[in-house]
C-alpha positions as CSV (number, residue, x, y, z in Angstrom):
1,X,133.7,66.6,47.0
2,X,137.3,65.8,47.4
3,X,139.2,63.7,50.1
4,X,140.6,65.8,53.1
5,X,143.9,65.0,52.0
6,X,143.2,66.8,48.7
7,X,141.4,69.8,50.4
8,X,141.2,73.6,49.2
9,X,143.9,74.3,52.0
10,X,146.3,71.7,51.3
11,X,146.0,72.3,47.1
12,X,146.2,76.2,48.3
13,X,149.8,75.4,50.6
14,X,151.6,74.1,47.7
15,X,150.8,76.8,45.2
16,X,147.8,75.7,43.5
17,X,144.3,77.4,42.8
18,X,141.3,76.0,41.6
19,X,139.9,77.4,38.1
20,X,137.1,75.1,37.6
21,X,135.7,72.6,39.1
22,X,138.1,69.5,38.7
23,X,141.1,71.6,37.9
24,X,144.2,73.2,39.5
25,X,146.2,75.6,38.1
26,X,149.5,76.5,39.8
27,X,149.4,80.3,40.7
28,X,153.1,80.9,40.1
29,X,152.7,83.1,37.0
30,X,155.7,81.8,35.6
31,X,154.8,78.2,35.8
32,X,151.2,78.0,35.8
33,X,151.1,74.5,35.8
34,X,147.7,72.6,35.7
35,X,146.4,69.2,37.1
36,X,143.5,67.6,36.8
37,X,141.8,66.1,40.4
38,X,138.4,63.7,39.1
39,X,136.9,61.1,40.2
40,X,134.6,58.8,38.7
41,X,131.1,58.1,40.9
42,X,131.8,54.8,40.9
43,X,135.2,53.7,42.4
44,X,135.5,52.1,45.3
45,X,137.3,53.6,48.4
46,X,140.0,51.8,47.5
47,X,140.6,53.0,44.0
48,X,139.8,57.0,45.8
49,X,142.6,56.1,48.0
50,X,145.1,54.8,45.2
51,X,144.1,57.7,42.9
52,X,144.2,60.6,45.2
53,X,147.8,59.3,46.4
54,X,148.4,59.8,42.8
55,X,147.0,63.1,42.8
56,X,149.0,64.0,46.0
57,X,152.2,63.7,44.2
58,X,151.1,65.0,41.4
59,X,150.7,68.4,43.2
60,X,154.3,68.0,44.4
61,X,155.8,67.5,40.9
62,X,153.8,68.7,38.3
63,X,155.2,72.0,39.1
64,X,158.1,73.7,36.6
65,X,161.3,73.0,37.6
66,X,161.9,76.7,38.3
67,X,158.5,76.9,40.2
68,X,159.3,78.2,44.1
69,X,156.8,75.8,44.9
70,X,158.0,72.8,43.8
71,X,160.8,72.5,46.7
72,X,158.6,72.6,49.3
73,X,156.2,70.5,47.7
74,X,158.5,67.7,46.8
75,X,160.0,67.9,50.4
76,X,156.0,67.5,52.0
77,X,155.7,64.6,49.9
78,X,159.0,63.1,50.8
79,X,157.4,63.6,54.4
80,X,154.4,62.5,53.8
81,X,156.0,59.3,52.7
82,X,157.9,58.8,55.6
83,X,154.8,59.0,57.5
84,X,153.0,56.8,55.6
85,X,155.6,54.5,56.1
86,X,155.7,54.3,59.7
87,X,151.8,54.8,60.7
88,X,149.5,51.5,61.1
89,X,146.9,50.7,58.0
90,X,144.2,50.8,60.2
91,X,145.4,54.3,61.4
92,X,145.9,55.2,57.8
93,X,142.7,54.3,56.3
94,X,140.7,56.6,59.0
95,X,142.9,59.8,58.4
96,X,141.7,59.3,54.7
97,X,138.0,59.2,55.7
């Protein structure tokens, strides 16, 4: 399964639907961009966390530029950042648990 922060319901709030079972296709039918969301078995928690921050942007800006859901994407990742930011590690690395 996928980290919380890459759940069904947050892929689903920024436009994306899941075709298969590692894949996301945006369901904007004229953009219909598609990402990619594996993992390898064997990373450690720290490469999940790296990669699925990777991953988390990706969902913000791997829509078209003309894609409605790419403003409000982009805008919860500038948020997100922000966030990030200004909440302790230790706070952090439990929210991606």
């Amino acid at each position: 399964s996928k980290p919380a922060a890459l759940s069904p319901l947050v892929c689903a709030r920024f436009g994306w639907t899941n075709t298969s079972r590692d894949m996301l296709v945006c369901s904007q039918p004229s953009c219909r961009a598609a990402v990619c969301v594996a993992y390898h078995p064997v990373l450690s928690a720290r490469s999940v966390s790296r990669l699925t921050a990777t991953y988390r942007e990706m969902l913000a800006t791997s829509h078209k530029l003309d894609c409605p859901f790419r403003d409000d994407a982009e805008r919860w990742l500038r948020d997100d950042r922000a966030r990030v930011r200004t909440t302790p590690r230790k706070v952090r690395d439990r929210e991606l648990v």
